[in-house]
Legacy VTK file of the C-alpha trace (Angstrom):
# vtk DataFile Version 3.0
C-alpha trace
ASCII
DATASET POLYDATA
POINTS 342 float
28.390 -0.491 8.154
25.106 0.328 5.894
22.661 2.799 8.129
19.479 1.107 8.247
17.481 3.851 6.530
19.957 3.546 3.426
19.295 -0.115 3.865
16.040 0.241 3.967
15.505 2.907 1.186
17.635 0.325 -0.852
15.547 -2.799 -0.519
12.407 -0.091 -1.072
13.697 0.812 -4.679
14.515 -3.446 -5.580
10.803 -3.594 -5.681
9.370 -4.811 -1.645
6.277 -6.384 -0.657
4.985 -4.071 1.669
1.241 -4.666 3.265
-1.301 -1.857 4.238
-1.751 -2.718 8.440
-5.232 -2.844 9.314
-5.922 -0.722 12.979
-6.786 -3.598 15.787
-9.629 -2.685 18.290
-10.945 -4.755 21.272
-14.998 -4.857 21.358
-15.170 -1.384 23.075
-13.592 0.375 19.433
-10.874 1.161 21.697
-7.343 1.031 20.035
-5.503 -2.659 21.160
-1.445 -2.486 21.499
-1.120 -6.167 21.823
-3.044 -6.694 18.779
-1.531 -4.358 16.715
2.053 -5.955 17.718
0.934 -9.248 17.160
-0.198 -8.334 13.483
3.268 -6.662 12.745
4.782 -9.771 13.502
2.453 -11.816 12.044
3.383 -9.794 8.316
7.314 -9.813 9.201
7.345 -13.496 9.889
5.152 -14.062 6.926
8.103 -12.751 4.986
6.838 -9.086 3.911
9.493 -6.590 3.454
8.011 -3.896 5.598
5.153 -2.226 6.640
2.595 0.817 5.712
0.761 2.342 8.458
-1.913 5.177 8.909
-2.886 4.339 5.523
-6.191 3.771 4.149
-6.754 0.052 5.861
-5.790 2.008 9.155
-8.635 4.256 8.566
-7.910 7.544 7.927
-10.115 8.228 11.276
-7.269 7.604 13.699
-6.471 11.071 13.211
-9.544 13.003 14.206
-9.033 14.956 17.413
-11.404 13.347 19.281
-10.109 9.490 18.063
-6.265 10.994 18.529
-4.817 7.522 17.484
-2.286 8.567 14.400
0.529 9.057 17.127
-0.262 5.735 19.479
-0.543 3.531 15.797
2.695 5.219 14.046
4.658 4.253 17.565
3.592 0.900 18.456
4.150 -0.180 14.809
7.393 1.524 13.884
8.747 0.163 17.555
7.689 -3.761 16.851
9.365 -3.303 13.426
12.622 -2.435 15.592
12.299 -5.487 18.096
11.847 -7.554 15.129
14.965 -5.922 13.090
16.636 -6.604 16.255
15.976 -10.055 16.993
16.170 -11.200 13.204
19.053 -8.942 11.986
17.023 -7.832 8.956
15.928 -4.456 7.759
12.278 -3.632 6.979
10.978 -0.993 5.569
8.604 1.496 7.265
6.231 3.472 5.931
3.988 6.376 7.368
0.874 7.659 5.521
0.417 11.655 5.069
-2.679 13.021 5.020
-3.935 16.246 4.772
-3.598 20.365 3.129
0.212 21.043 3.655
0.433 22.349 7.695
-1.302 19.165 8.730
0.767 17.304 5.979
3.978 18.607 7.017
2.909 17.872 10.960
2.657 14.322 10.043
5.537 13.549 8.003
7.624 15.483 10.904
6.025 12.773 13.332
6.544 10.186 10.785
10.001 11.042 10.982
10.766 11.140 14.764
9.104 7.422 15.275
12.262 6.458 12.090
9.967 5.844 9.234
11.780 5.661 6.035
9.066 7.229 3.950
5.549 8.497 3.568
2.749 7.793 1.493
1.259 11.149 0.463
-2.500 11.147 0.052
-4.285 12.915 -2.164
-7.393 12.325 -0.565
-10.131 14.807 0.132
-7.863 17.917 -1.286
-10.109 18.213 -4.320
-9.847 21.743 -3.947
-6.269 22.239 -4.631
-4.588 22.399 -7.900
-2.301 20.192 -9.525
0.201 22.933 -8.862
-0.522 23.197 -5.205
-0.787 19.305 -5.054
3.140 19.793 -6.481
4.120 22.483 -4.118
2.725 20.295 -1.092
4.891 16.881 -2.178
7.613 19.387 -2.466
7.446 20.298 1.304
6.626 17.065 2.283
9.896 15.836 0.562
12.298 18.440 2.141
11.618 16.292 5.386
11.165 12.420 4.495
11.478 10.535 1.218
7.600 10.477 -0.758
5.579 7.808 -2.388
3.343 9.483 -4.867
-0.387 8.162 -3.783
-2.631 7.983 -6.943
-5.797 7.016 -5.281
-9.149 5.813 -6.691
-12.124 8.353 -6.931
-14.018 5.710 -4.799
-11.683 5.855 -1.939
-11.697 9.691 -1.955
-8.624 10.144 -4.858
-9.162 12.019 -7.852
-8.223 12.034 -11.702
-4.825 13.510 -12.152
-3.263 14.564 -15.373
-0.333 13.406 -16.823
1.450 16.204 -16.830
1.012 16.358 -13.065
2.795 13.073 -12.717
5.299 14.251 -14.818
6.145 17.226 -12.929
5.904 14.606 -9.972
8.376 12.899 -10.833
10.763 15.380 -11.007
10.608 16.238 -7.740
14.049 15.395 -5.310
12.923 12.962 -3.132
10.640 11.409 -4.676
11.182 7.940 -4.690
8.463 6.018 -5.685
4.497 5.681 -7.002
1.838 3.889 -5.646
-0.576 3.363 -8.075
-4.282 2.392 -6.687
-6.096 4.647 -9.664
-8.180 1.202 -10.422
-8.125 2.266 -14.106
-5.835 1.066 -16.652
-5.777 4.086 -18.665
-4.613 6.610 -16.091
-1.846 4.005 -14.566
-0.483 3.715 -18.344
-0.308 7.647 -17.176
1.468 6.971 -14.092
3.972 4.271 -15.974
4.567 6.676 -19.045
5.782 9.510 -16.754
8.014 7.743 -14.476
9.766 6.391 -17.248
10.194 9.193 -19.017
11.096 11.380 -16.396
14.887 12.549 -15.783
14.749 10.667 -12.823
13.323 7.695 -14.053
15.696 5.336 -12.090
15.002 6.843 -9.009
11.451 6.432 -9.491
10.377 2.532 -8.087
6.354 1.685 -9.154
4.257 0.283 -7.276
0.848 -1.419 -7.236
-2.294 -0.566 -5.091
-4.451 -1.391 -8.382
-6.038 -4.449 -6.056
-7.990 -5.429 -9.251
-4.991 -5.753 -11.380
-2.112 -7.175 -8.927
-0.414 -9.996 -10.492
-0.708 -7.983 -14.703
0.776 -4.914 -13.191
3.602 -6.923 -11.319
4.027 -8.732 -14.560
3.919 -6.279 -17.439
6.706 -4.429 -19.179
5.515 -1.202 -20.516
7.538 0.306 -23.441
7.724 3.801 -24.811
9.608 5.344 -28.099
10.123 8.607 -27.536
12.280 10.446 -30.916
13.324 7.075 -31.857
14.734 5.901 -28.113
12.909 3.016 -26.216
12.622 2.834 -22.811
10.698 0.485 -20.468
8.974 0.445 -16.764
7.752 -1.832 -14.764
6.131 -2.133 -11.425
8.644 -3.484 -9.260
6.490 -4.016 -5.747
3.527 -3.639 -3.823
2.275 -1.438 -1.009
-1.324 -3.160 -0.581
-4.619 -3.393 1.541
-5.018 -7.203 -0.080
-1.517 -7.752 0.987
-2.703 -7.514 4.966
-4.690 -10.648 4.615
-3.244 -14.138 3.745
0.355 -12.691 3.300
2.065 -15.675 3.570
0.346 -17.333 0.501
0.764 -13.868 -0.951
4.866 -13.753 -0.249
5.307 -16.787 -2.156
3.070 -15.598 -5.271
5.110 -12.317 -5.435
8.460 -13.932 -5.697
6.941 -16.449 -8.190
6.295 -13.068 -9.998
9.605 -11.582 -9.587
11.021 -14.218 -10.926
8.382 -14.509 -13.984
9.729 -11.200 -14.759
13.152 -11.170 -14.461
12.957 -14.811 -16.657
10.888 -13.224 -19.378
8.314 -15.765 -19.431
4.714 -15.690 -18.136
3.359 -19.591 -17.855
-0.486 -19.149 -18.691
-1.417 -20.496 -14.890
-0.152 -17.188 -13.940
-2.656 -15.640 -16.184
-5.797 -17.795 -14.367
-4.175 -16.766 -11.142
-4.336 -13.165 -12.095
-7.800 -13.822 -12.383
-8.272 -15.807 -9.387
-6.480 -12.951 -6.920
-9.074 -10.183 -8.647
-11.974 -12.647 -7.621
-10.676 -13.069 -4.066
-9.985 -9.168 -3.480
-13.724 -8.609 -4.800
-14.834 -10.937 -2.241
-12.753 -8.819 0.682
-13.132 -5.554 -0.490
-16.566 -5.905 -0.943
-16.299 -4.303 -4.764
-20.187 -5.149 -5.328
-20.950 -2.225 -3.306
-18.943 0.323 -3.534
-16.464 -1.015 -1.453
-18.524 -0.055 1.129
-17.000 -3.097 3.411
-13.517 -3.004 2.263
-11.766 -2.473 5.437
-14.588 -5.175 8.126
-13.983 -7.558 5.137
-10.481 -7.350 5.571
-10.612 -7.811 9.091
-13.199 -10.397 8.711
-10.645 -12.852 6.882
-7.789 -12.047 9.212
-10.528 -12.704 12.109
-10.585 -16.239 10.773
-7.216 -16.774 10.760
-6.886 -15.650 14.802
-5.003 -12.564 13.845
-7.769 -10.103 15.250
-10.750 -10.737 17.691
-13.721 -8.819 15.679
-14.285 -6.532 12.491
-14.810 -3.768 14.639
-14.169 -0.542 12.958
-14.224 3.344 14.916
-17.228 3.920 12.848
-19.851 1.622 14.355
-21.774 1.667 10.775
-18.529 0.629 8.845
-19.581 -3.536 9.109
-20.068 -6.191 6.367
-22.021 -5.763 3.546
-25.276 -8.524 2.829
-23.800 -11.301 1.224
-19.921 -10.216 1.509
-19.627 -13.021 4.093
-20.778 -15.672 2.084
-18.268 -13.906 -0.793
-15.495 -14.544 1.236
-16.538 -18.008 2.444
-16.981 -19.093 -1.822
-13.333 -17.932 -2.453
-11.997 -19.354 0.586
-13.415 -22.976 -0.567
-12.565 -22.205 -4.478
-8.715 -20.608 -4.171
-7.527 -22.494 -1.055
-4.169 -21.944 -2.474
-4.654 -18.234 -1.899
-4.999 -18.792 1.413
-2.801 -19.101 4.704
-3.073 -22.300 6.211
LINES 1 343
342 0 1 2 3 4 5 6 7 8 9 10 11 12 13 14 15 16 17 18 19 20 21 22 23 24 25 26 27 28 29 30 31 32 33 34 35 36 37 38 39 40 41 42 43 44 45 46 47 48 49 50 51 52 53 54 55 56 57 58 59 60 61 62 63 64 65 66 67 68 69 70 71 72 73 74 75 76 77 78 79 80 81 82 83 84 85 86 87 88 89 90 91 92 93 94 95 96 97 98 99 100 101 102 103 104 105 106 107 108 109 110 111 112 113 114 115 116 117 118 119 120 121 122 123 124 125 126 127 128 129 130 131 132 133 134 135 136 137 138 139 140 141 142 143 144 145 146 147 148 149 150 151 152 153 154 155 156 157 158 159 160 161 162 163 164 165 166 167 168 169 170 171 172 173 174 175 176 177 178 179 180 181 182 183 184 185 186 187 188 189 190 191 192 193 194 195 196 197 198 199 200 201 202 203 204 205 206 207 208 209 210 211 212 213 214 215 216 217 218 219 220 221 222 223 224 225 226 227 228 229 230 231 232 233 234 235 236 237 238 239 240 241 242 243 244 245 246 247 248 249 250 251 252 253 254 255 256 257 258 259 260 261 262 263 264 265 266 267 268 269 270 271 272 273 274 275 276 277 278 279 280 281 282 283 284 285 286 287 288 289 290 291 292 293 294 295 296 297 298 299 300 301 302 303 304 305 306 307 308 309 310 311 312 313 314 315 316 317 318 319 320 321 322 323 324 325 326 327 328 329 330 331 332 333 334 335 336 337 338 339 340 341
């Protein structure tokens, strides 16, 4: 019988859907159980393949001292994932996001581990400090306990410009099993692409896209290198996404049509205008006009609408909707009703 971590690791490395959870409040900013479970269930049923939590659209707040939430979110998810496995006979995956310089980092992967995540996402964020070669030595650690997705985050977010080389050297790294790449720039995800699939452990490494701007190209482009007269070729198989945690029904169904697009070798030019049309609506959400100042209340706001959360309420009261993002939202909604659940 397959252990469900192998199982889990497998259908990780085939190329998942996997959405960002958003953090539910009540009206008091104080952390909701109920709502939390009744969003994991709402992305399992949906048909995502697993889950990211204490990620970015968790806010990275749950784990200040006096918030103390990383813990109560990591536990409540991971254990609605295992009623669900349970009552459906399926295998998700879970994934736990690492934050932090390395004692705090390897504090939260151990955690990560004891709730039976099957991997962490390690953040970069706000470690400007360190080198790329301390950046390396801290995956390394990180590794020696759970499985890592490299993290390439956007300077906007908090992420910083990495070299290739770094990524190189990344990839090299046992344990490594996969990239998320949210860099928002095509030149440094070539990067990204280029050093996974030149690495030695190139078909251990699975890509995957966080470039919210760019979902449905990256999902559908083959990149090629010739390296000394050999050609090899990457792809992003997946997607571990903040855009994901809203309308992810409508979303399953485009990502298959993509997987499929791919593996067929053709690209029908709708898919093209529907590249287009996703980049619109995730403008709209995470409120790109301003510095995606109201990325995570617009996300809330759409799943609000839906019935899948009670407010926008984020833990820092000044974290609302920008002017105007509101209206943004409502425009796509009436435009792309296709990109929306019913």
């Amino acid at each position: 019988m397959v252990n469900r971590h192998t199982e889990a690791l497998r259908i990780f490395s085939d190329g998942a859907f996997i959405p960002a959870i958003p953090l539910v409040l009540d009206a008091k900013r104080q952390f909701d159980p109920k709502g939390q479970q009744k969003l994991v269930r709402y992305y399992l049923e949906s048909g995502a393949d697993g889950i990211a939590a204490a990620v970015h659209t968790t806010q990275f707040q749950i784990r200040r001292p006096e918030i103390a939430l990383l813990k109560p979110v990591l536990k409540t998810v991971a254990e609605e994932i295992g009623r669900f496995e349970e009552k459906s006979g399926r295998t998700f995956v879970r994934v736990a996001g690492v934050c932090g310089a390395l004692p705090q980092a390897i504090e939260e992967a151990r955690l990560a581990c004891e709730y039976g995540y099957d991997a962490v996402l390690l953040s970069p964020g706000g470690l400007k400090e360190l080198t790329e070669e301390e950046l390396l030595k801290r995956t390394r650690a990180v590794a020696a306990i759970l499985p890592v997705i490299g993290f390439y985050l956007q300077p906007a977010a908090g992420g910083r410009l990495l070299s290739y080389s770094y990524w190189r050297h990344f990839c090299e790294i046992e344990n490594v099993i996969g990239i998320k790449c949210a860099s928002f720039n095509r030149y440094s995800t070539v990067d990204v692409v280029r050093a996974a699939a030149l690495s030695s452990r190139a078909d251990k490494i699975t890509l995957y896209t966080g470039n919210d701007d760019n979902i449905i190209i990256d999902l559908l482009t083959p990149y090629r290198f010739t390296v000394d007269g050999k050609t090899v070729e990457k792809r992003f198989q997946g997607g571990l996404l903040g855009h994901w945690s809203v309308c992810t029904k409508a979303a399953v169904r485009i990502f298959h049509r993509l997987k499929a697009a791919a593996k067929d070798c053709t690209i029908p030019k709708e898919l093209l205008t529907l590249a287009a049309e996703v980049t619109d609506f995730n403008a709209a959400v995470f409120d790109a006009k301003n510095g995606f100042a109201g990325c995570i209340p617009g996300v809330h706001e759409v799943l609000r609408r839906k019935g899948l959360m009670k407010g926008t309420w984020c833990l820092d009261p000044q974290e609302v909707l920008s002017p105007g993002q509101v209206e943004e939202i409502d425009r796509c909604e009436a435009m792309y009703p296709h990109l929306f659940d019913e």
